[in-house]
C-alpha positions as CSV (number, residue, x, y, z in Angstrom):
1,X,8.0,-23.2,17.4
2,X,8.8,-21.5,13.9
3,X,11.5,-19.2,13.8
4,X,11.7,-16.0,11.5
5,X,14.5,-16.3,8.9
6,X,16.7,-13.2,9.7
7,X,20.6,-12.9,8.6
8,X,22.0,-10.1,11.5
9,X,25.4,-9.8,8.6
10,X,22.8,-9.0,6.0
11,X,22.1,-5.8,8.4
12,X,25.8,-5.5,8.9
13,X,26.6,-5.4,5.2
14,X,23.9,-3.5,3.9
15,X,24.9,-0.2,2.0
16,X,22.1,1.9,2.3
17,X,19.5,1.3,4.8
18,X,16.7,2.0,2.5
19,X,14.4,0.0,5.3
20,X,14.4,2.5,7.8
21,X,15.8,5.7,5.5
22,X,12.6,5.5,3.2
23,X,10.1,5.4,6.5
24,X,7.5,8.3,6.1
25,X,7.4,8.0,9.8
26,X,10.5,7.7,11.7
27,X,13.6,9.9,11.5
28,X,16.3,8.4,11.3
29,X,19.8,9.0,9.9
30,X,22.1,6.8,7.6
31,X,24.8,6.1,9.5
32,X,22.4,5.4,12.7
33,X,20.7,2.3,10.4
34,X,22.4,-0.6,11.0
35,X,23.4,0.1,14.4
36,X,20.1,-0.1,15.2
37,X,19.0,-2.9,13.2
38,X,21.8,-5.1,14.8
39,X,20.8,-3.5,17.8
40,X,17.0,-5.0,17.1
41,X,18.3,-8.0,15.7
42,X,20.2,-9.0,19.1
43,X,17.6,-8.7,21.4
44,X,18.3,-5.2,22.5
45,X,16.6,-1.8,22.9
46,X,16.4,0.6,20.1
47,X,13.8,3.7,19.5
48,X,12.8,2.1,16.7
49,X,11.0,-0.6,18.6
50,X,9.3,1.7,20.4
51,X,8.5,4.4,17.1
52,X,7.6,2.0,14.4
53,X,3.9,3.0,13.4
54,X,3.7,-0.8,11.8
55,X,3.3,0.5,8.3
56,X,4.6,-2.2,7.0
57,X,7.0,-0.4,4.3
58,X,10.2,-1.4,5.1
59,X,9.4,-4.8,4.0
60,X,9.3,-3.3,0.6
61,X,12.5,-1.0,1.0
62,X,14.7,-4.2,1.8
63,X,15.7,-5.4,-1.3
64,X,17.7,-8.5,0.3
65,X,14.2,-10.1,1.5
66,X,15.8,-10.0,4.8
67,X,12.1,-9.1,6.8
68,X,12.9,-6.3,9.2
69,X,9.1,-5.2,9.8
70,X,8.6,-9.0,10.9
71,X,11.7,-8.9,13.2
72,X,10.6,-5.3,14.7
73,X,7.1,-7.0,15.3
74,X,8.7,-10.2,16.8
75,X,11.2,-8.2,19.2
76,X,8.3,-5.9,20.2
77,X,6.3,-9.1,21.1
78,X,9.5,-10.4,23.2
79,X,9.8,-7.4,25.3
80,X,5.9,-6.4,26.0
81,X,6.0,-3.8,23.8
82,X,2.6,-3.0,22.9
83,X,1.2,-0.6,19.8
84,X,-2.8,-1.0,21.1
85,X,-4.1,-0.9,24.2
86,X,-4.1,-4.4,25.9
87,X,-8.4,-4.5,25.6
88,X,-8.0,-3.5,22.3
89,X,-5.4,-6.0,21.3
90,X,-7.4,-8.7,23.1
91,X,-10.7,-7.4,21.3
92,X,-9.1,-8.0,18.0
93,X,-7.4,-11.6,19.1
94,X,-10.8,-12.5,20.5
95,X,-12.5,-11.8,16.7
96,X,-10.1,-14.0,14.6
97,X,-10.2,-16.6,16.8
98,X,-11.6,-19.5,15.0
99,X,-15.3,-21.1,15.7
100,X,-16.0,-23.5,13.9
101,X,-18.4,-21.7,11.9
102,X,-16.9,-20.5,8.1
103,X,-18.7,-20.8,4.7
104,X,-17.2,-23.3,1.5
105,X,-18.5,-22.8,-1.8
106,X,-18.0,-25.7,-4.6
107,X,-14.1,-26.5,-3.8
108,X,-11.9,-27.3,-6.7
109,X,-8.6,-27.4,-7.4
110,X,-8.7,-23.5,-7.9
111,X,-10.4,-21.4,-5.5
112,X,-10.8,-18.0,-4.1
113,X,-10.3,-16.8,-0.5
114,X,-12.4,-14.0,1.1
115,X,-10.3,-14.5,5.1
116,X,-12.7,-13.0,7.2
117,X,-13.9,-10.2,4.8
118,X,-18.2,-10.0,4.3
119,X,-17.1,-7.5,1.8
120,X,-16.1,-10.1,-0.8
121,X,-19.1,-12.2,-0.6
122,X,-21.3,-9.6,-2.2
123,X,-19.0,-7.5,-4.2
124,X,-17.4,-10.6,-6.3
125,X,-20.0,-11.5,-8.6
126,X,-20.2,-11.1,-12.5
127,X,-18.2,-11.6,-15.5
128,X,-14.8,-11.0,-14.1
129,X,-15.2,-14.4,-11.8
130,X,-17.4,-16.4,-13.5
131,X,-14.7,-19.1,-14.1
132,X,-14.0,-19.6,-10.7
133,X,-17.6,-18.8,-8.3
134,X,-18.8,-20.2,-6.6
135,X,-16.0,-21.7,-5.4
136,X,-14.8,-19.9,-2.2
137,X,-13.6,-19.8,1.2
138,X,-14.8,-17.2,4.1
139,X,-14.1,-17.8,7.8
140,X,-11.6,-17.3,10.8
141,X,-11.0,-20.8,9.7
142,X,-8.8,-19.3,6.5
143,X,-8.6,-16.3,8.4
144,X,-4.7,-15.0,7.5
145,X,-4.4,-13.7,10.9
146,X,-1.5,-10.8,10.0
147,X,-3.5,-8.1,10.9
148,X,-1.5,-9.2,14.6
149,X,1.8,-7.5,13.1
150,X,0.0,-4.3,13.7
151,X,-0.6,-5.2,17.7
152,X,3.2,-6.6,17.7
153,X,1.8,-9.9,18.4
154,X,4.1,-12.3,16.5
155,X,3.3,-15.7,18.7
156,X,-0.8,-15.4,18.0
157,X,0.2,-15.8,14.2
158,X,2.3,-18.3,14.7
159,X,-0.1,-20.3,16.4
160,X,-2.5,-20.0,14.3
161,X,-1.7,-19.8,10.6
162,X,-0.4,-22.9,10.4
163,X,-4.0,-24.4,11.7
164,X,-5.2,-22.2,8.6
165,X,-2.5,-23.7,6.4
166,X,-3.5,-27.0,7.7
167,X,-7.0,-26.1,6.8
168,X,-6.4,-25.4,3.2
169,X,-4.6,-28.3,2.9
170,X,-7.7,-30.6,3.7
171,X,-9.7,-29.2,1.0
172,X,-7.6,-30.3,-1.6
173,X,-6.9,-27.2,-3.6
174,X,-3.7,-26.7,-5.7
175,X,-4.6,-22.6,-6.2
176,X,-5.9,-19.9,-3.8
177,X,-6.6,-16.5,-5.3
178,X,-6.9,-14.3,-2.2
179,X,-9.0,-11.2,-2.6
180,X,-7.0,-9.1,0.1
181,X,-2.9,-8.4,0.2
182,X,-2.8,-9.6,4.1
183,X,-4.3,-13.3,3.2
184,X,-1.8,-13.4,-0.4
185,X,1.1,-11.7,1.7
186,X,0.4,-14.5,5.0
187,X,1.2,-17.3,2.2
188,X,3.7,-15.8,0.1
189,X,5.5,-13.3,2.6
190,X,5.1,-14.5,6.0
191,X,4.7,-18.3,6.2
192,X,8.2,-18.7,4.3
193,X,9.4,-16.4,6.3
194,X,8.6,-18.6,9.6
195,X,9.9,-22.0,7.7
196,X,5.8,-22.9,7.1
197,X,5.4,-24.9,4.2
198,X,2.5,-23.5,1.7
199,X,0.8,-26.6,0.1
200,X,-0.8,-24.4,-2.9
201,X,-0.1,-21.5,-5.1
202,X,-1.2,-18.7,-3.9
203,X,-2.6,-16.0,-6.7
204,X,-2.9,-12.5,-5.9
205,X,-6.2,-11.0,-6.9
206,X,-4.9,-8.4,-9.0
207,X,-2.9,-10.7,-10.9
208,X,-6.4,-13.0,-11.6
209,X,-8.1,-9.4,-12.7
210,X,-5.8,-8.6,-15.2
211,X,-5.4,-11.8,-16.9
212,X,-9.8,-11.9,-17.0
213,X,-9.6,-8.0,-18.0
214,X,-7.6,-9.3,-21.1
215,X,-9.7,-12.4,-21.5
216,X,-12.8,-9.7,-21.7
217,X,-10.9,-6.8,-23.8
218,X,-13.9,-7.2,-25.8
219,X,-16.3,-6.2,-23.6
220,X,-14.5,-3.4,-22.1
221,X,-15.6,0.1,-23.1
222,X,-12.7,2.7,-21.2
223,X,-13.7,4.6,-18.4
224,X,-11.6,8.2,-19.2
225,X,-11.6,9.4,-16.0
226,X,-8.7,10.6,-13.3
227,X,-8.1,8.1,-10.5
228,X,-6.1,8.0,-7.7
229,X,-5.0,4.9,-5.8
230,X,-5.2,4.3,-2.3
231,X,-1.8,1.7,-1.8
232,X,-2.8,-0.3,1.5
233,X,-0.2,-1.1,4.4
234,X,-0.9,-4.8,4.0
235,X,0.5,-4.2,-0.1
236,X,3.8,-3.7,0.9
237,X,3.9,-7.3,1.7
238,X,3.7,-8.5,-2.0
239,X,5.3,-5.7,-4.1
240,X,5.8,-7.4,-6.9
241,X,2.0,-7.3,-7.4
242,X,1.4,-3.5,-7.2
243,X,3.2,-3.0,-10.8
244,X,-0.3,-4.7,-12.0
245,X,-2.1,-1.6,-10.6
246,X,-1.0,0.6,-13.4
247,X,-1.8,-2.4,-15.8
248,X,-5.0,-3.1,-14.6
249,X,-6.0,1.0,-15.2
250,X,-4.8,0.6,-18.9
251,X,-6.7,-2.1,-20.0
252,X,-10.3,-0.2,-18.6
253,X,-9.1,3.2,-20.0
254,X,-8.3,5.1,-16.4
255,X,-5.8,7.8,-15.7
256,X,-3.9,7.0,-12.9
257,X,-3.1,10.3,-11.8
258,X,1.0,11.0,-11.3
259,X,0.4,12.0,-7.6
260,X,3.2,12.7,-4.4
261,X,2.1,9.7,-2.3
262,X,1.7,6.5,-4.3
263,X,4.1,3.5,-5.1
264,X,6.6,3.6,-2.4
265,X,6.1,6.8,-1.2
266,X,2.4,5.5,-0.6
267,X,0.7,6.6,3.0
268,X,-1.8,5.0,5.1
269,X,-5.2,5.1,5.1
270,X,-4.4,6.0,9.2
271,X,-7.0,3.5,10.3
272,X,-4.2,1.8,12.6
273,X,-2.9,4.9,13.7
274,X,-6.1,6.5,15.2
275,X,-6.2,2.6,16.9
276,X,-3.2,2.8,18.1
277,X,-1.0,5.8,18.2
278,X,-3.5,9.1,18.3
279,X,-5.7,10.3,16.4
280,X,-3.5,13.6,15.5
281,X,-1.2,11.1,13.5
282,X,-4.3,9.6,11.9
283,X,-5.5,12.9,11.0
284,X,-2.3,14.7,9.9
285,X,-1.6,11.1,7.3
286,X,-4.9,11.5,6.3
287,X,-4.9,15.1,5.3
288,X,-2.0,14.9,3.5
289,X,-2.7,11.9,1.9
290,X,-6.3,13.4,0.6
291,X,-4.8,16.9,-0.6
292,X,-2.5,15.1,-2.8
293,X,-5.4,13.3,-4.4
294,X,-7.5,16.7,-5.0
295,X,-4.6,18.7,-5.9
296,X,-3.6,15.9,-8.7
297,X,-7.1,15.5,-10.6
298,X,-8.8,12.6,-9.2
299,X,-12.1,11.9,-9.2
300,X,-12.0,8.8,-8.1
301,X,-10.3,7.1,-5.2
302,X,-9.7,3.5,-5.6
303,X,-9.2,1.5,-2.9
304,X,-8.0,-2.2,-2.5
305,X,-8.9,-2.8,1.1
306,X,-12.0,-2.8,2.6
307,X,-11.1,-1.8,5.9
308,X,-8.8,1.2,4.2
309,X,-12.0,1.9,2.0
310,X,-14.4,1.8,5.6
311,X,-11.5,4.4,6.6
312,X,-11.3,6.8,4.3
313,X,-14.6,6.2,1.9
314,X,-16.6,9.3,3.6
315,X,-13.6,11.4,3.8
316,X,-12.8,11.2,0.0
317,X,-16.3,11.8,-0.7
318,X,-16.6,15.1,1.3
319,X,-13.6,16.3,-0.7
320,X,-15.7,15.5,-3.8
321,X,-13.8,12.4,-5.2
322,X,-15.7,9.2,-5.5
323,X,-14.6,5.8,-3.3
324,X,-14.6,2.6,-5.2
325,X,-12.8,-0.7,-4.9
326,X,-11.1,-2.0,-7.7
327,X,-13.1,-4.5,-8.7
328,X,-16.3,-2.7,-8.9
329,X,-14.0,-0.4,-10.8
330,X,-13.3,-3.1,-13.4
331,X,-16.7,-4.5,-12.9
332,X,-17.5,-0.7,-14.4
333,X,-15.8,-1.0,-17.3
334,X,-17.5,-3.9,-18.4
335,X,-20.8,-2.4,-18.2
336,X,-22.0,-4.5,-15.3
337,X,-22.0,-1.6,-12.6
338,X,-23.2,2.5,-13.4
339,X,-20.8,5.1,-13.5
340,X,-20.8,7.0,-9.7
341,X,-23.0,10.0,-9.8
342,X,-21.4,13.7,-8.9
């Protein structure tokens, strides 16, 4: 069975407990961090087991790569601890479990990945991919699977992305760029993590947009209007690929509005939390999250998820922004999709 790569001295010798001190959701003090990671880390109780809304951010706040959301999620697994309701959790197990059934475009050496997300297969189209459709992979088959962190269940992921892994590897390909931050973050986050051995390079999508943004300066003409970014849980997993968000908004002339909640102080769309821990979390997140937006000058909130833009898409437009993803966004800029109407 694959084992998570955690160092308990790491814990031990950290000075500042920026992975529980920078929550947005627990409270927790300094000196209190390390006992209770330690605590974690050995198999024992701690609150912070049973308070962890499974945002995913302290992933990002360890700067040692030393993976304390993934040990919270595997200790919560160990004891029965359970974030969802046990139907629910099953519900969700039951949908990514794989059937058989999945859709391959032409496979080359360099392809992209849509997981289990009907979103892609109509929204990636046009100039921006032209170079790589129709080669593409959608399916439980190459289904990432770490949407299980958020139900604490470490040993379904480990069962079955490396049959996904495995799956990749048949096809041949040397490149993956994956469309959603839970697929890039399975293969560059989580599979090392567990000891799995990747047999391609996977590509985050923002990373493939910019470099085809630059390839297409030409046909660009800048957008010149105020948008706010909606930072997804599942980004937290690859932070090294938000810095192209800002990059990205440059090269298609939008303003990325200077806002309370973004970067690291980023908050949830609170589509997990109305699952899982209330909807008065949910709405209080959301609230927040949406008066910052308003009060900063957006009128447009891009998203990067579909399941964070399913959440929230309605409730931005009632305050009068506009929902897009970001590559209907880019596909904007190049002429290929109308401005959003008031």
């Amino acid at each position: 069975m694959y084992k998570l790569h955690f160092d308990e001295n790491i814990c031990k010798k950290c000075p500042t407990g920026d992975c529980l001190i920078k929550c947005q959701y627990l409270d927790i003090e300094k000196n209190q961090v390390k006992d209770e990671m330690v605590k974690i880390a050995q198999g024992k109780d701690s609150f912070v087991l049973e308070q962890c809304v499974t945002c995913y951010g302290c992933e990002e706040y360890c700067r040692r790569g030393n993976h304390p959301f993934y040990l919270i999620t595997e200790k919560r697994d160990e004891k029965g601890i359970l974030t969802s309701p046990r139907a629910i959790t099953k519900q969700w197990i039951n949908i990514g479990e794989p059937r058989g059934k999945y859709q391959l475009g032409e496979i080359k050496e360099k392809i992209l990945s849509f997981g289990f997300m009907p979103e892609f297969l109509d929204m990636v189209k046009g100039k921006l991919f032209e170079d790589l459709m129709p080669s593409y992979v959608f399916g439980q088959e190459f289904f990432c699977n770490v949407v299980y962190l958020h139900f604490a269940n470490t040993q379904i992921i480990k069962q079955r992305l490396p049959m996904v892994v495995e799956n990749f590897r048949k096809l041949g390909v040397e490149e993956v760029v994956f469309m959603h931050d839970e697929c890039y973050g399975a293969f560059s986050s989580l599979a090392p993590a567990y000891g799995i051995e990747v047999p391609f390079k996977p590509i985050h999508y923002f990373e493939y947009l910019y470099q085809r943004l630059k390839d297409l300066a030409s046909d660009i003409k800048p957008l010149n209007i105020n948008v706010a970014y909606q930072r997804p849980c599942s980004s937290r997993l690859s932070p090294d690929k938000h810095r192209y968000v800002p990059k990205i908004m440059n090269l298609i002339g939008a303003n990325l509005v200077e806002r309370e909640y973004q970067d690291e102080n980023a908050l949830c769309c609170g589509g997990i939390f109305a699952m899982d821990y209330g909807y008065s979390l949910a709405h209080d997140v959301q609230e927040k999250n949406l008066e910052d937006m308003v009060a900063h000058g957006a009128e447009y909130c891009v998203f990067n998820c579909p399941a964070c833009q399913n959440t929230l898409g309605e409730k931005v437009r009632k305050r009068g922004l506009k929902p897009i993803h970001m590559v209907d966004l880019c596909r904007m800029a190049l002429g290929e999709t109308p401005k959003m109407e008031e």
